[in-house]
C-alpha angles and dihedrals in degrees: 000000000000126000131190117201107242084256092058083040096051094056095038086060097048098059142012094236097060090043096047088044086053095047093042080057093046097050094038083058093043086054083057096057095092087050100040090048105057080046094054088043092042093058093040087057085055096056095042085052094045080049098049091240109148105155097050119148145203129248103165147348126192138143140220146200133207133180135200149108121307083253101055116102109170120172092200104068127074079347090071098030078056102048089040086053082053100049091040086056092041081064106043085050100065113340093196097056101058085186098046094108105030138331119272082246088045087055092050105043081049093069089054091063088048088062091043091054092036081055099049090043089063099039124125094215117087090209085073094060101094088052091073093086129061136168112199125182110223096190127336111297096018109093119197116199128181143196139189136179119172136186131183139191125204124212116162090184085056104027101016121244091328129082127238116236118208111190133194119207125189120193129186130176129208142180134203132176099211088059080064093051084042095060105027089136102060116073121201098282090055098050089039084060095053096051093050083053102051093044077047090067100042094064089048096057093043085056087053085043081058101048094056096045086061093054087042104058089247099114133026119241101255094050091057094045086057087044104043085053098049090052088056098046089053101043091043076062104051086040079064094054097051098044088052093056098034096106081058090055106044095056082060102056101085086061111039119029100195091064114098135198132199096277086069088065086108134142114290096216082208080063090039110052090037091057087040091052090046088053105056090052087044089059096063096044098083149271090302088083109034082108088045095051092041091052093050093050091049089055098043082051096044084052096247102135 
């Protein structure tokens, strides 16, 4: 299923041009699909083998697309279609146990993760790449994965001076007993924790991605001010999240390492040493970002990247 923001869809439907340049990108992205999808399962074997997970199963697989300009961000696109898919399965799975499948918060806190992996698809930086894929337990035993590839095309005469996006996300759910016996420690909320957390990061280190496509020449300064705003909405929110079901998580920590809390929001030097390298080209590129520059060094000092 493919989906256009009203603004793509505004300008597809005022010339032939704009409407034969967004179809060319949607069918160049459908022609992916059979590559992008033994890359997707390639690296989801991967994860199932680093998790010890041998007898997983699949429950679904489907793919979206979804079309716009590189500003948009809009939580009510393939966020919602893939949250709808989940609930409809949840359904289908055991009518009479509504939460059979994943909580209503895990669903939700799911679509957020959608959006992270959707951003760093379509992100100029190259340091956002490996963000594209995620794999996100929704309770013990139900395995989420995600995948996202994106291209864009830029023609200032058709769309104006921004390019349109067009983004393919592949989505596959799996199940595995042993995962319940795994995690037999951790309930709903904790899990719940660590995936906030993780989504939490994402954004972090899309806002880091940002920062270097700026110094780089990728995005124009207003796109990255619009950007920039929109990350930290969104990971102030998640911070929220985390801090509120921190208690939760730290009980769980003595028994299972890989759950976080909220003190291991620390610095990724990887964050870290790509923002500060931006900086410091930022610096010589003029009064214009001197805000941007001041702002940068504050949260590398405050420990947020």
């Amino acid at each position: 299923m493919a989906c256009r923001t009203a603004s793509v869809e505004r300008v597809a439907d005022k010339t032939v041009k704009a409407k034969e340049q967004i179809d060319k990108l949607q069918s160049m992205i459908e022609s992916q699909e059979a590559r992008n999808k033994a890359n997707f399962y390639k690296q989801i074997d991967e994860h199932l083998a680093s998790a010890q997970l041998t007898d997983a199963r699949e429950i679904s697989y489907t793919s979206n697309i979804k079309t716009e300009y590189t500003s948009e961000f809009s939580l009510d696109k393939i966020a919602g279609v893939v949250v709808s898919a989940l609930k409809a399965v949840k359904a289908v799975k055991d009518p009479t146990n509504p939460e059979g499948l994943a909580s209503g918060a895990a669903i939700d806190a799911y679509a957020d993760v959608v959006n992270a992996v959707a951003e760093a698809a379509k992100s100029s930086s190259t340091s956002a790449a490996s963000l594209a894929f995620s794999m996100n337990r929704l309770q013990p035993g139900t395995i989420a994965f995600l995948y996202a590839s994106s291209i864009n095309i830029q023609d200032d005469e058709t769309f104006g001076s921004e390019a349109v996006t067009t983004t393919a996300i592949y989505y596959r759910l799996m199940e595995s007993p042993r995962d319940v016996e795994l995690s037999a420690a951790l309930d709903a909320t904790r899990i719940r924790v660590a995936a906030d957390l993780a989504t939490y990061k994402k954004f972090i280190a899309l806002q880091a991605a940002l920062v270097d496509s700026l110094a780089a020449g990728k995005i124009s300064f207003e796109l990255y001010l619009v950007q920039d705003d929109l990350y930290a909405k969104k990971a102030a929110e998640l911070q929220k999240r985390v801090k509120d079901g921190t208690p939760t998580a730290k009980m769980a920590k003595g028994l299972t390492p890989e759950i976080l809390s909220v003190e291991d929001m620390g610095l990724s030097l990887q964050n870290k040493d790509l923002v500060l390298s931006a900086v410091d080209k930022l610096s010589g590129m003029g009064e214009i970002y001197r805000k941007v520059v001041e702002k940068t060094r504050s949260r590398v000092q405050n420990g947020y990247f």
